[in-house]
C-alpha positions in Angstrom: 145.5 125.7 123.3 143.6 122.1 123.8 145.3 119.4 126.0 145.9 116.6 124.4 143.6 113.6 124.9 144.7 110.4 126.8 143.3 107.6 127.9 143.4 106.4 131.7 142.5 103.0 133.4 139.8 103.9 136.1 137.9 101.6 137.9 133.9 101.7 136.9 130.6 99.5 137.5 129.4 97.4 134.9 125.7 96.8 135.0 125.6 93.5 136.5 127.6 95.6 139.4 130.4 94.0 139.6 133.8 96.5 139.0 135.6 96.7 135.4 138.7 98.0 134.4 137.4 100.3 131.0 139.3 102.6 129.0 138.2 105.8 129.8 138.8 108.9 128.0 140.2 112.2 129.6 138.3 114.9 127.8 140.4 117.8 126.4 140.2 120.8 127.8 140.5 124.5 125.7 140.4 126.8 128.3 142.9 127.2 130.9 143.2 129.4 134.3 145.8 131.6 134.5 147.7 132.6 137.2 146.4 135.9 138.5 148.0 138.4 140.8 146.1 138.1 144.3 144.4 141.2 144.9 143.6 142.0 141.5 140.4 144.1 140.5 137.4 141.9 139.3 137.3 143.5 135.7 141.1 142.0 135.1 140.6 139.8 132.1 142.8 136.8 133.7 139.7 136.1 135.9 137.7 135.0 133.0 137.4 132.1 130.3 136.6 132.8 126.9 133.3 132.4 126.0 134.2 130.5 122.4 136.3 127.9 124.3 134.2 127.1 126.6 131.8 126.4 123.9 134.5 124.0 122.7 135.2 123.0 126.0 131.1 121.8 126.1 131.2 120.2 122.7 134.0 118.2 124.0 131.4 116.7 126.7 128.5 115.8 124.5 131.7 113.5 122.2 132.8 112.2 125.8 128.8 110.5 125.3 130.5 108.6 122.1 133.5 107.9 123.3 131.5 106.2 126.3 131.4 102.2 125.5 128.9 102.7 128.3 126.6 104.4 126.1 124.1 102.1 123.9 125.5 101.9 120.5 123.4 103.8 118.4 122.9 106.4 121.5 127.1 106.5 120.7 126.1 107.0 116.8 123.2 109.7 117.7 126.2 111.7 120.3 128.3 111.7 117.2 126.1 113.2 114.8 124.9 116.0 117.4 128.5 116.8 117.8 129.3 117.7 114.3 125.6 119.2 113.8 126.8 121.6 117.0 130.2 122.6 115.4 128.4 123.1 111.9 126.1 126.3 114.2 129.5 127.3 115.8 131.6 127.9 112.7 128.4 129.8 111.1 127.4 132.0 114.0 130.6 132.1 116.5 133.7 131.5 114.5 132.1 133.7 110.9 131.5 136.7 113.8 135.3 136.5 115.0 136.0 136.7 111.3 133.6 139.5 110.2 135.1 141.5 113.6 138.8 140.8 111.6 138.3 141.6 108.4 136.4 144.7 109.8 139.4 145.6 111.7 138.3 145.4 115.0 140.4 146.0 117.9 138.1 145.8 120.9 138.7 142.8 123.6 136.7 140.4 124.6 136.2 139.8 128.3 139.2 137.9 128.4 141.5 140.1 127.3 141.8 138.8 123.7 141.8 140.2 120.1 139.7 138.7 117.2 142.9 137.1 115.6 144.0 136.1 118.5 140.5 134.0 119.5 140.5 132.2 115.8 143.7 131.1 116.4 143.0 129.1 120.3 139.6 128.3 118.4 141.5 126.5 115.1 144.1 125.1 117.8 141.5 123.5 119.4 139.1 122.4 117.2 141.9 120.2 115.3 142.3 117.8 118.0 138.5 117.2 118.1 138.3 116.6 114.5 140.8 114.0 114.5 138.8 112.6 117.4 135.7 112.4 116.0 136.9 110.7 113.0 138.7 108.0 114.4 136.4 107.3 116.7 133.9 106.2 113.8 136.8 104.7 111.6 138.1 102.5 114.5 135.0 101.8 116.7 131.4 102.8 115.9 131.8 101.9 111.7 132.9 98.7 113.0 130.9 97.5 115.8 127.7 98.8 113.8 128.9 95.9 111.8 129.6 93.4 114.2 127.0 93.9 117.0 124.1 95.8 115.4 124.4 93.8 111.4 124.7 97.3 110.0 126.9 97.7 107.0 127.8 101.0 105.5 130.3 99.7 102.9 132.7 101.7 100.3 132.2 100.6 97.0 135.0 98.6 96.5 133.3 96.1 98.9 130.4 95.6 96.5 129.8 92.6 94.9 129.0 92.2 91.5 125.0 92.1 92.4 125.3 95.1 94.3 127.0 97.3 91.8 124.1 96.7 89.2 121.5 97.1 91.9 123.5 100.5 92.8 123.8 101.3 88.4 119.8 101.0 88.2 119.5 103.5 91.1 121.9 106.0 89.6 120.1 106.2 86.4 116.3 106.4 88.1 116.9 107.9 91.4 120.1 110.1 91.3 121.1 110.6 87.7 117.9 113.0 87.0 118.7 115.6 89.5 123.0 115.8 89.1 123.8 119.5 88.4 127.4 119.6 87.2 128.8 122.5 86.4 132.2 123.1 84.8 134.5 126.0 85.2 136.7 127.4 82.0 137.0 131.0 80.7 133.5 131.1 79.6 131.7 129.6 83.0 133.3 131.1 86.0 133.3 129.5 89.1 129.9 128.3 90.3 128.0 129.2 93.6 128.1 127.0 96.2 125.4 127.0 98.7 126.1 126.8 102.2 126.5 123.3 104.0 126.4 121.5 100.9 128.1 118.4 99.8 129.9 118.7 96.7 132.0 116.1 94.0 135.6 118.7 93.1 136.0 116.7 89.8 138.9 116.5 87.4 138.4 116.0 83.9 140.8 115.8 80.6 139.6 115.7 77.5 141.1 113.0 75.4 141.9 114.4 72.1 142.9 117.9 73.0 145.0 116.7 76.6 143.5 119.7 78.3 142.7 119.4 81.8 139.0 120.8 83.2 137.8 121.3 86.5 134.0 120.9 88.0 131.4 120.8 90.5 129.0 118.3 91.0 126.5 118.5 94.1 125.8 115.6 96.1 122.2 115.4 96.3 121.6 114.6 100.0 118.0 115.6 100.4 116.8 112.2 99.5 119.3 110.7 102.1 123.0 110.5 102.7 123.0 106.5 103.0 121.7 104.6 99.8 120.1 101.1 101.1 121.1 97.9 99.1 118.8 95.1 98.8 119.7 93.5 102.0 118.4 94.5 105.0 120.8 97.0 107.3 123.3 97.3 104.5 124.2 101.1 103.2 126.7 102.8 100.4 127.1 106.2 101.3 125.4 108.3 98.0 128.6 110.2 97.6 130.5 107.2 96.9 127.6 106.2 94.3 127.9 109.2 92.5 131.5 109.0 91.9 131.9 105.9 91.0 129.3 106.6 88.1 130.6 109.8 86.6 132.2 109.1 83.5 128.4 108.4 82.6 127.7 112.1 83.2 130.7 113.2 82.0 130.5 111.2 78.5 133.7 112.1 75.9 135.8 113.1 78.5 138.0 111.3 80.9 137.8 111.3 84.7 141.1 111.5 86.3 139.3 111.9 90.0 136.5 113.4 92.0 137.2 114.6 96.2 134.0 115.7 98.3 134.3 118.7 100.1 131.9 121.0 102.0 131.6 124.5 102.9 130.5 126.8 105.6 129.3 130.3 105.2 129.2 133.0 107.7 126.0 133.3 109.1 126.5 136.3 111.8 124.4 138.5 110.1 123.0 141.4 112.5 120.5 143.9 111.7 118.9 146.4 114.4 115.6 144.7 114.4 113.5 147.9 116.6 114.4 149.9 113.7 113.6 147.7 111.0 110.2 149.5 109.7 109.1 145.8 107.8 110.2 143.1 109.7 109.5 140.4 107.1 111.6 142.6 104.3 114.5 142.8 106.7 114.4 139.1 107.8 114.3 138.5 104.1 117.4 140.2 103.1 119.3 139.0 105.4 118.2 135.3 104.4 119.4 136.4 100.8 122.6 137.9 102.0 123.8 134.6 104.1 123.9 132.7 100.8 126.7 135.2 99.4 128.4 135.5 102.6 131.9 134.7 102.7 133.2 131.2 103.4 134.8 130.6 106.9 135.5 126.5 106.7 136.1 124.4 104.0 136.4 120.5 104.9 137.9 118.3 102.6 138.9 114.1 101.9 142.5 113.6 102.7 143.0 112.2 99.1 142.0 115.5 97.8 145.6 116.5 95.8 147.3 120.1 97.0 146.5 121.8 93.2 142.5 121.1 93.5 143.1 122.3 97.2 144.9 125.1 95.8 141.9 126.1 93.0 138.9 125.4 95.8 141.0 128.3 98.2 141.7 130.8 96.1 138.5 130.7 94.3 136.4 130.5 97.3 138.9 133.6 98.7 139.8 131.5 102.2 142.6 131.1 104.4 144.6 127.8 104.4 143.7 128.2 107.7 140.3 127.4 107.4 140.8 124.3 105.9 139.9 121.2 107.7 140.7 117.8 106.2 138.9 114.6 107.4 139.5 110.9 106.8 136.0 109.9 106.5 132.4 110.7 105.1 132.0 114.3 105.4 129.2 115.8 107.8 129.2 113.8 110.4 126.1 114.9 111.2 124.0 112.5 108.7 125.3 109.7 111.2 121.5 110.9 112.5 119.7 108.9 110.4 121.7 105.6 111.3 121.1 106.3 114.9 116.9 106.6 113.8 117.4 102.4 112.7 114.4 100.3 114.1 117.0 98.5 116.5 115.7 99.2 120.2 118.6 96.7 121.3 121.4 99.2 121.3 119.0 102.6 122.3 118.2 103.8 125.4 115.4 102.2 127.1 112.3 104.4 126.9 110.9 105.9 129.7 107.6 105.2 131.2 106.0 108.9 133.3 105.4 108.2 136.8 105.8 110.6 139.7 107.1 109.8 143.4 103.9 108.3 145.2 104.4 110.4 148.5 104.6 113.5 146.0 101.3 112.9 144.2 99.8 112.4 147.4 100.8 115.9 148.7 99.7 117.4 145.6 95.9 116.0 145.5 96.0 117.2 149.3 96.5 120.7 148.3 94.3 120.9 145.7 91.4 119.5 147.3 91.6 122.0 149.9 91.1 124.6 147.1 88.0 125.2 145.1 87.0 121.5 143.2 86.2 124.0 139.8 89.8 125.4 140.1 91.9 124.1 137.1 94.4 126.1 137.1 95.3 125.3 141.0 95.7 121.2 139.3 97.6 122.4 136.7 99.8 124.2 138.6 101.0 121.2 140.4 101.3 119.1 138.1 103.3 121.3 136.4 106.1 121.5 139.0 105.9 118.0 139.6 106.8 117.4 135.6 109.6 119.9 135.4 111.5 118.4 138.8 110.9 114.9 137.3 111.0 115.6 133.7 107.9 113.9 133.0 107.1 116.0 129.7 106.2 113.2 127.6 103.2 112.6 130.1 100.9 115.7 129.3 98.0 113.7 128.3 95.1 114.3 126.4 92.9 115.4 129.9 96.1 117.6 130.8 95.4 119.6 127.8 91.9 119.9 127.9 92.3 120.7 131.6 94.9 123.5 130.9 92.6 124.9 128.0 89.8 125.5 130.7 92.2 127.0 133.2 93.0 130.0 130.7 89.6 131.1 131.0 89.2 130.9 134.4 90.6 134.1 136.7 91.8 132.2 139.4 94.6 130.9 137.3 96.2 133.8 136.6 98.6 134.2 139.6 100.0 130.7 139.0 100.7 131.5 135.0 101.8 134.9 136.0 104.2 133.2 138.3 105.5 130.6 136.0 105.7 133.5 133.2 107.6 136.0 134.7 111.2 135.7 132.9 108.9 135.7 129.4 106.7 138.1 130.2 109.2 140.5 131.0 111.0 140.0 127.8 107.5 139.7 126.1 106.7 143.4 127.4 109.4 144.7 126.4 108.8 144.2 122.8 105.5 144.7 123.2 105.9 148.4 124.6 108.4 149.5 122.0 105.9 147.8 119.2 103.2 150.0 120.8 105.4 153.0 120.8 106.4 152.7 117.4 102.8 152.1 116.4 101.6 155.3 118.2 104.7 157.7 116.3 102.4 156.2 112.6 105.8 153.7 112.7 106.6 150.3 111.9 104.7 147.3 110.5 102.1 147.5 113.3 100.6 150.8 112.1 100.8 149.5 108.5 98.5 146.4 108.6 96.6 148.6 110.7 95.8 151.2 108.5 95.5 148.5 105.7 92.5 147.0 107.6 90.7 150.4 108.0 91.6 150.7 103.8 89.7 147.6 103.5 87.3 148.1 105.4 86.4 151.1 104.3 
């Protein structure tokens, strides 16, 4: 179970270096040691975390970088929208295994001593705290001071101004209005597919002569950009809010009683035995067809969203009301990305110029003059270990990569790429060996394109 999250005074440098009293925040924690016998074996489960909540345990870290009022603004922007990108990958690989090992009735335990049902429930436990977290921090903080400090607006809709609304109107009809997909759901339509990580209007409808009630689905479409820019600079209406507000255009003759964004997540822990897959690409393919059927393990929805459409979304989607999540805020996080990509170097990190420790570079040219002066891969060598321990990747310039090209021709280079290659190679060979084995039995797609060439050429 997560600890709750405080906040503690502590004493920090600002950057003229004088001390400041800051707000700091303690960082939850998921996983907990527990008290263990002394003398215990090192297979008893007590010794270990689990690996899920640790996972948690890092996510919590990279949101501490938002939390940070150290942190540049839109560096604090850019943290956010990695965190929610990072739990989007967790609920489709990590969490939709745990649930495939349930409803599969699995009973083995993990290192930790802990059964599938058992792991969702820590996970859910401590996932709602950082949800909350993540929410308010961009209600009560970063929405704000984008505003005040940076000049960038994302408003709601009922801060437009009459100009705005008619600049917004023309959009909808050119830009958005062309591609809206609703579909309704009635005895005759069932309920409509809904792709994974998707953004999606739940919209409620009566019809005004008869007084029946109507439920559908319209799709937000965010591949031309969550944020819709108004005419003045660094000002933003987020599209979902666009497209609801102009639905009773789309839905002419009928009356729109509300409309709720939510978004699913489908499991996407699909395994397959790849070394026995006899086409590769068919088998990759399936499995790319089969995660957009896979069963739904999160649902997030608005808080306004009422309990009945709630209601209709679970059971027809077959989840647990444990697997709903319910946000005060836009939806996917994650599309905070783009707001952190503004042309505002202010409130970024400053960028990096390559250099390399003088005394270093010096030792290096030593060493590599006392080798043979047509021996590239010696040079490249060097440099190499100098970039990694500084981090200097951004400085592989044009002459680098010539100078690396030559060195994989020359024979000389070999020990140092050997050297540097080992883990891969190992892992490389491998592969390659059962490949070649399966080749040599007349198996696999090696042998195939094989024999097709000799067809052809023949």
């Amino acid at each position: 179970m997560a600890r709750t999250a405080t906040g503690v005074a502590s004493e920090t440098t600002r950057t003229d270096g004088r001390p400041s009293n800051l707000p700091l925040f303690a960082v939850p924690q998921a996983t907990r040691p527990r008290p263990v016998p002394p003398g215990r074996p090192l297979d008893d489960p007590r010794l270990y975390f689990n690996r899920e909540l640790s996972w948690i345990d890092f996510n919590w870290r990279v949101l501490f970088q938002a939390l940070d009022p150290r942190v540049p603004l839109l560096e604090r922007v850019r943290f956010l929208a990695i965190t929610s990108t990072n739990l989007d990958e967790f609920f489709r690989k990590r969490y939709g295994g745990l649930k495939r090992q349930e409803a599969a009735g699995v009973r083995q335990l993990s290192p930790d001593g802990r059964t599938p049902t058992e792991q969702l429930r820590l996970i859910r436990e401590a996932l709602r705290p950082m949800y909350d977290c993540m929410y308010r921090l961009w209600r009560e903080e970063l929405r704000p001071a984008l505003a005040r400090e940076a000049g960038v607006q994302v408003l709601d809709y009922e801060q437009l101004d009459e100009a705005q609304r008619r600049y917004l109107a023309r959009y909808f009809e050119e830009q958005i209005f062309p591609v809206l997909t609703p579909l309704a759901v009635d005895p005759g339509h069932p309920f409509p597919l809904i792709s994974n990580l998707s953004l999606s209007l739940a919209v409620l409808l009566r019809h005004p002569k008869q007084g029946t009630e109507h439920f559908a689905r319209v799709k937000v479409p965010t591949d031309r950009g969550r944020w819709v820019p108004l005419e003045e600079p660094l000002h933003f209406v987020p599209l979902e809010e666009v497209v609801r507000h102009h639905l009773p255009e789309v839905f002419r003759g009928m009356e729109v009683q509300g409309a709720w964004a939510f978004r699913i997540t489908r499991n996407a822990d699909v395994r397959r035995a790849e070394e026995e897959a006899e086409d590769l690409i068919a088998m990759i393919a399936e499995e790319l067809r089969e995660r957009r059927f896979a069963p739904v393990v999160r649902m997030e929805v608005e808080h306004t969203m009422p309990d009945r459409v709630r209601r209709l979304l679970m059971e027809e989607l077959e989840l647990d009301p444990e697997d709903l999540f319910e946000v005060d805020g836009p939806i996917n996080l994650g599309d905070c990305q783009a707001l952190a990509e503004l042309d505002l170097p202010a409130f970024r990190y400053e960028p990096g110029s390559p250099s390399f420790p003088r005394r270093s570079c010096t030792r290096a040219r030593r060493r590599i003059s006392r080798r043979s002066s047509t021996s590239c891969g010696s040079a490249t060598c060097s440099c190499t270990i100098l970039r990694v321990v500084y981090g200097q990747r951004a400085a592989f310039s044009g002459r680098g990569r010539r100078r690396s090209a030559r060195a994989g021709h020359q024979t000389d280079a070999l020990p140092h790429l050997q050297r540097f290659a080992h883990h891969e190679g190992a892992h490389a060979g491998g592969r390659a060996r059962q490949a070649g084995g399966r080749a040599r039995r007349g198996q696999g797609p090696l042998r195939r394109r094989e024999q097709h060439r000799m067809g052809s050429a023949a």
